[in-house]
C-alpha positions as CSV (number, residue, x, y, z in Angstrom):
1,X,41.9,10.5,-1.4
2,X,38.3,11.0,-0.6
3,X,36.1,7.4,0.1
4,X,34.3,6.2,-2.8
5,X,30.8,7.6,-3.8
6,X,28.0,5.4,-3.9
7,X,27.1,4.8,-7.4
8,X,23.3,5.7,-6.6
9,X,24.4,8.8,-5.3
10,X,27.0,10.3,-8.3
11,X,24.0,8.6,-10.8
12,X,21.8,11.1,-9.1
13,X,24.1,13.6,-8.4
14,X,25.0,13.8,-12.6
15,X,21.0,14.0,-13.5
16,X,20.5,16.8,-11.4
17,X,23.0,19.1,-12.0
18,X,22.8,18.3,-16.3
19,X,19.1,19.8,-15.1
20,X,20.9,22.2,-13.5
21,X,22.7,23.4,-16.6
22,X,19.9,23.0,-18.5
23,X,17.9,25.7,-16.6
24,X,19.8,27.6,-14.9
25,X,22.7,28.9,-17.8
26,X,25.4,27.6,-15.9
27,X,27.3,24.5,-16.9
28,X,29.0,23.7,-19.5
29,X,31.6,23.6,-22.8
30,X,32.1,24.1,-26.4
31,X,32.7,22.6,-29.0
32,X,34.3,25.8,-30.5
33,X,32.6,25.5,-33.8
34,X,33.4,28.3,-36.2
35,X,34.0,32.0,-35.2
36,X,31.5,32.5,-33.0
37,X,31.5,33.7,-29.7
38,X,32.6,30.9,-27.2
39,X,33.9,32.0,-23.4
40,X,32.5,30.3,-20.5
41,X,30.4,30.1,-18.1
42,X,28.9,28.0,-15.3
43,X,27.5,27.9,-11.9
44,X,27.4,30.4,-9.5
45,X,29.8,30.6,-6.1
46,X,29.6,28.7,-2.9
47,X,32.0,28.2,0.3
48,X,33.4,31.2,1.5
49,X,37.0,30.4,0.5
50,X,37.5,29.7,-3.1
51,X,39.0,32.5,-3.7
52,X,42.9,32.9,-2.4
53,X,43.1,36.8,-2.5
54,X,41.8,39.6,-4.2
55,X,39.7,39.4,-7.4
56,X,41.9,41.9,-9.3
57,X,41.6,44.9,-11.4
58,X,42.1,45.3,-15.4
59,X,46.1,46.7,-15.4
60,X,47.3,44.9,-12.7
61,X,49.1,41.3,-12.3
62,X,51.8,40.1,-10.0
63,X,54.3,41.2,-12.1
64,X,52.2,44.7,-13.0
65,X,52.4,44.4,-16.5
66,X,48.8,43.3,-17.7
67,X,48.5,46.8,-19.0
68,X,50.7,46.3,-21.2
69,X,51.4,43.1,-22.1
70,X,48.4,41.1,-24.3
71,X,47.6,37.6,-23.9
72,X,46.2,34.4,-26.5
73,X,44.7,31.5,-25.6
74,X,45.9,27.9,-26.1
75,X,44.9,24.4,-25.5
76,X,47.6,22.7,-24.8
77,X,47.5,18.3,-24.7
78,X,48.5,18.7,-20.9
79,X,47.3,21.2,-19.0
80,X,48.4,21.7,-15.2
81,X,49.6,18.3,-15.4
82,X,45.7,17.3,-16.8
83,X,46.0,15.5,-20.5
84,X,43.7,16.0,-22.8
85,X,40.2,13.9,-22.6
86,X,37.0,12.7,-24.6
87,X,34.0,13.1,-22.5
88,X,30.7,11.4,-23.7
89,X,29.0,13.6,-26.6
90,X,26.0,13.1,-25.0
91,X,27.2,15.6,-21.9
92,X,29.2,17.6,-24.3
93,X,26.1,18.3,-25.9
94,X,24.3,19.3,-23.1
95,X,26.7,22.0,-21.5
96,X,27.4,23.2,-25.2
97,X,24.2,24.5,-25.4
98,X,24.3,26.4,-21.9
99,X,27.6,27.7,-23.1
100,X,26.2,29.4,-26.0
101,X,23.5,31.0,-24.0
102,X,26.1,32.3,-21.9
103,X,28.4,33.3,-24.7
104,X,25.8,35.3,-25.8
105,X,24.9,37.5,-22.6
106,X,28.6,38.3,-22.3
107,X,28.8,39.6,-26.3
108,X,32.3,38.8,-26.9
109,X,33.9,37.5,-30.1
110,X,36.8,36.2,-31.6
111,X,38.9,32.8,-31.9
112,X,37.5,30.4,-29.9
113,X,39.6,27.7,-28.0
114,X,38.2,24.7,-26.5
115,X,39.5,21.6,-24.9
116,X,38.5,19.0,-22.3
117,X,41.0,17.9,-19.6
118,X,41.0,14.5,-17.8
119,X,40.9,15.1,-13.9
120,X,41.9,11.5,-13.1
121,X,42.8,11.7,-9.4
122,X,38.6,13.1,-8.6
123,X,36.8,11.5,-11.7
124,X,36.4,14.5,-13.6
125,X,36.2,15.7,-16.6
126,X,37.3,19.8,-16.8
127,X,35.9,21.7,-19.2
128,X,37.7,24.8,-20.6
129,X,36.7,27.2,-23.1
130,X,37.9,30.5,-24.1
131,X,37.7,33.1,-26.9
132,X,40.8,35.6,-28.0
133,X,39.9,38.7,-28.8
134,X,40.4,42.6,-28.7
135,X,38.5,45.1,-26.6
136,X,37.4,43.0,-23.6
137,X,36.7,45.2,-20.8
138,X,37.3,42.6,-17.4
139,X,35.1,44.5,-15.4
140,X,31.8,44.8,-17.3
141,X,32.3,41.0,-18.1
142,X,32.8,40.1,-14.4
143,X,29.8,42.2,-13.8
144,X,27.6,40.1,-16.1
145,X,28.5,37.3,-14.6
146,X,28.2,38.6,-10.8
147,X,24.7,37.8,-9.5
148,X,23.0,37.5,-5.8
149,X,22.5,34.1,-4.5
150,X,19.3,32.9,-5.8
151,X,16.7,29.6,-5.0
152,X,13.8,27.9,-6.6
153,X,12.2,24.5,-6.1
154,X,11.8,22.4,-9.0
155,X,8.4,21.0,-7.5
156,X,9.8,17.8,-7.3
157,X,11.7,17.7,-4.6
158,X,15.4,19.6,-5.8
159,X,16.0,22.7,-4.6
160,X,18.5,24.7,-7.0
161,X,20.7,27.5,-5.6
162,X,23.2,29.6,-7.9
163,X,25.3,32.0,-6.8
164,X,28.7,33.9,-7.4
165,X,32.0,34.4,-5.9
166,X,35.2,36.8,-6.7
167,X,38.4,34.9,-7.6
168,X,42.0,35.5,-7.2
169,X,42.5,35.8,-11.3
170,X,46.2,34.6,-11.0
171,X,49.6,36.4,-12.6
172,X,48.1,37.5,-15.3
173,X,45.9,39.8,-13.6
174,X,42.1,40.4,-15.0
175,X,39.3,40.0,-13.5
176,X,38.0,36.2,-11.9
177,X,34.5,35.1,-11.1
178,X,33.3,31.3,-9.9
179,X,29.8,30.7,-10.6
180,X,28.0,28.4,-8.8
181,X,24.8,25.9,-9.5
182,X,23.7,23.9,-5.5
183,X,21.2,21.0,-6.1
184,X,20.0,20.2,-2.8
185,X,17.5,17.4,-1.8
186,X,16.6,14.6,0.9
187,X,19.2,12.3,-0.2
188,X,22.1,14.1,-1.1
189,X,23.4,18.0,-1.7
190,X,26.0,18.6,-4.9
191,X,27.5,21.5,-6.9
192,X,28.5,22.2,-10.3
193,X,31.2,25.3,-10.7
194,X,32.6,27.2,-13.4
195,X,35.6,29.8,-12.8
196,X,36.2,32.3,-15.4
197,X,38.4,35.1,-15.7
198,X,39.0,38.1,-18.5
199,X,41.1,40.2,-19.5
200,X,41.2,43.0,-22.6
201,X,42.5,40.3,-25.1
202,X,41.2,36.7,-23.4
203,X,37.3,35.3,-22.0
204,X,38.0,32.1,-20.8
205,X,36.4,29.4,-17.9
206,X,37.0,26.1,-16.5
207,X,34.2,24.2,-15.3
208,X,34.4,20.3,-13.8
209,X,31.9,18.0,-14.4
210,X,31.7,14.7,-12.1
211,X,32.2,11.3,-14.6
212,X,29.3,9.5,-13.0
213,X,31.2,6.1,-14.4
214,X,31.6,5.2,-10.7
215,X,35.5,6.6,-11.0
216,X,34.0,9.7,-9.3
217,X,35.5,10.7,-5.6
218,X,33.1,13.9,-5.3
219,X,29.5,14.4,-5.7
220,X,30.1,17.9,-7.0
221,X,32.6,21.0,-6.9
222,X,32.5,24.1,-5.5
223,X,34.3,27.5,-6.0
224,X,36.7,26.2,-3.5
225,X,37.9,23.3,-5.6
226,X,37.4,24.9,-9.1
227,X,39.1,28.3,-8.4
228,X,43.0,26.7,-7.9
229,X,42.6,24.3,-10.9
230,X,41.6,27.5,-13.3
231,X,44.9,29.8,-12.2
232,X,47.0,26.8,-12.8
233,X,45.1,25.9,-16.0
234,X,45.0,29.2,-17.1
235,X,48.8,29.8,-16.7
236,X,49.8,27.1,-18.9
237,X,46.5,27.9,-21.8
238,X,47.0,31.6,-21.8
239,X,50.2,32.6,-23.2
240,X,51.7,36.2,-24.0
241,X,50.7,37.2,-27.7
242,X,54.1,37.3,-29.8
């Protein structure tokens, strides 16, 4: 297990990258209220590694039957061996109001599905949200999401870098994308990640939030970290439609 991080430090670390979500359209869950639209969407892409292969193609999985074979979302009280969790409705609120913003630049409706994991071992909470639908096209979504690294100083000293990376969707085939929000400054650098993946029938993402309660281990995640905990996530959420 990764040393303990100084409480000053993940304090810090949470304020910045709540800004982060705030300004950038990248962090966050849903509550899922009513019918409206409600897939994810984060942070852009860091380190070079997150994903462990491909990012896929709409028709294709590891058993080649996407094409034919449609998929609903769940939500599951364990998850990937994560139970189900009550973060603080103050930072619920916060990323619920990125989410929309994002739900609305990818134009997809349906059932929502929402539900917040407990990431014990790294002090996180994991966000997931999803919508079942029909009609999804996986590659135009991806391509919404898919953007050029990009900086800006905040004039105060935080320099904010977003950025994205293919993913590896996982057996289900689709399309994957992990977007990534950077906060870097004098005293420490952090990163806030969402991985989300489509296909005709499902928009879902997972993103993980640090506690800041002082349980933390991390001062952030990055594509490399988010994109294993979304395939297994998402092969337990997304089930075959009877």
């Amino acid at each position: 297990m990764a040393p303990a991080v100084p409480l000053r430090i993940r304090t810090t670390a949470v304020l910045a990258l709540t800004a982060a979500c705030a300004l950038t359209t990248a962090c966050g869950p849903s509550d899922s209220p009513g019918a409206r639209p409600a897939p994810p969407a984060l942070p852009g892409g860091t380190a070079a590694s997150a994903s462990a292969g491909p990012g896929g193609t709409t028709g294709s999985d590891g058993d080649g039957d996407t094409a034919r074979t449609s998929y609903a979302l769940t939500a599951p009280r364990n998850a990937a061996g994560y139970p189900q969790g009550r973060p603080p409705a103050s930072l619920v609120s916060t990323v619920n109001a990125d989410l929309r913003q994002t739900a609305a630049r990818l134009g997809v409706s349906g059932t929502p599905v929402q539900a917040y994991y407990d990431d014990r071992a790294d002090g996180a909470w994991i966000f997931y949200n999803g919508v079942t639908g029909t009609g999804f096209d996986p590659d135009r979504l991806h391509d919404i999401l898919d953007e050029l690294p990009a900086s800006r100083e905040d004039g105060a000293g935080d320099r904010f870098t977003t950025s994205a990376l293919d993913a590896a969707p996982g057996p289900h085939g689709g399309r994957a994308i992990c977007n990534t929000t950077m906060v870097q400054n004098t005293m420490f650098t952090t990163a806030a990640t969402t991985c989300s993946w489509f296909t005709p029938t499902t928009a879902a993402g997972i993103s993980l939030v640090i506690k800041g309660d002082g349980s933390s281990t991390k001062v952030g995640f990055t594509a490399a970290d988010v994109a294993p905990i979304m395939r297994a996530i998402r092969a337990d959420v997304e089930q075959p439609k009877a």
